[in-house]
N, C-alpha and C positions, 0 to 999 in steps of 0.2 A: 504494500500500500504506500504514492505518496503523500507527502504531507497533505493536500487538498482531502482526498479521501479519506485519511485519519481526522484531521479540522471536520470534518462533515460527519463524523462520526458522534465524535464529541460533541459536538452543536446538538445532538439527536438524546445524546445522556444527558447535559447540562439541562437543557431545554424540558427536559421529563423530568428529572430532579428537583428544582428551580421554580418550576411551572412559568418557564418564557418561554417567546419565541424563539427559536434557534436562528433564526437571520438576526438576531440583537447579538449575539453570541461571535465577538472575532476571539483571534491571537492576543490581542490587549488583553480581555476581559482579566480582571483582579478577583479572584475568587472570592478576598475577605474583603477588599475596597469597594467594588463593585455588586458583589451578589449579595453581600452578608452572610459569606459562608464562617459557618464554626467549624470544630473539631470534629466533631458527629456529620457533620454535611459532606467535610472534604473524608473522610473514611470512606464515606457508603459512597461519595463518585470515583475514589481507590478501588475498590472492589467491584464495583461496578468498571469501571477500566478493563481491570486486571482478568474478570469473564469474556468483556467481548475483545478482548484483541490478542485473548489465551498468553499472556506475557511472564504467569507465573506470580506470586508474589512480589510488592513493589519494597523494597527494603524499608526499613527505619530511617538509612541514613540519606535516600532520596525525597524523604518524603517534603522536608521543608525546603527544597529545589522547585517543587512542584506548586508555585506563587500562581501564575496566569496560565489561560488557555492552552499558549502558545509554550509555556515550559513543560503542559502535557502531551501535550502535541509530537513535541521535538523529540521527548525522552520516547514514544511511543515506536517512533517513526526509528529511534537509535537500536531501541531494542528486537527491531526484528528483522536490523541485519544481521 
């Protein structure tokens, strides 16, 4: 998958989770600035990730890497070369 269809992906999770539209949803978006995601928000769209793009477990130590769209995106996209 490239990034376009990973970002389209996501836009499909956020947008369900969220309850937005997935066209308000770019690379920018700030999960905590932007959505008002908490602790318990960004978990369940971790695992919710980690199902649909079969990536395995997201570590501990990337998790606070994973600020906006576009750093879930990237790492997505890294991981399944």
């Amino acid at each position: 998958m490239n990034v376009q269809d990973v970002l389209a992906k996501m836009q499909e999770l956020i947008a369900e989770q969220f309850a937005l539209e997935a066209e308000s949803i770019t690379m920018d978006t700030s999960f905590e600035d932007d959505l008002g995601a908490d602790s318990v928000d960004l978990m369940e769209l971790v695992i919710a990730m980690e199902e649909e793009f079969e990536i395995g477990e997201v570590s501990e130590e990337d998790m606070p890497e994973l600020k906006t769209v576009g750093d879930c995106v990237n790492y997505l996209v890294n991981k399944q070369k």
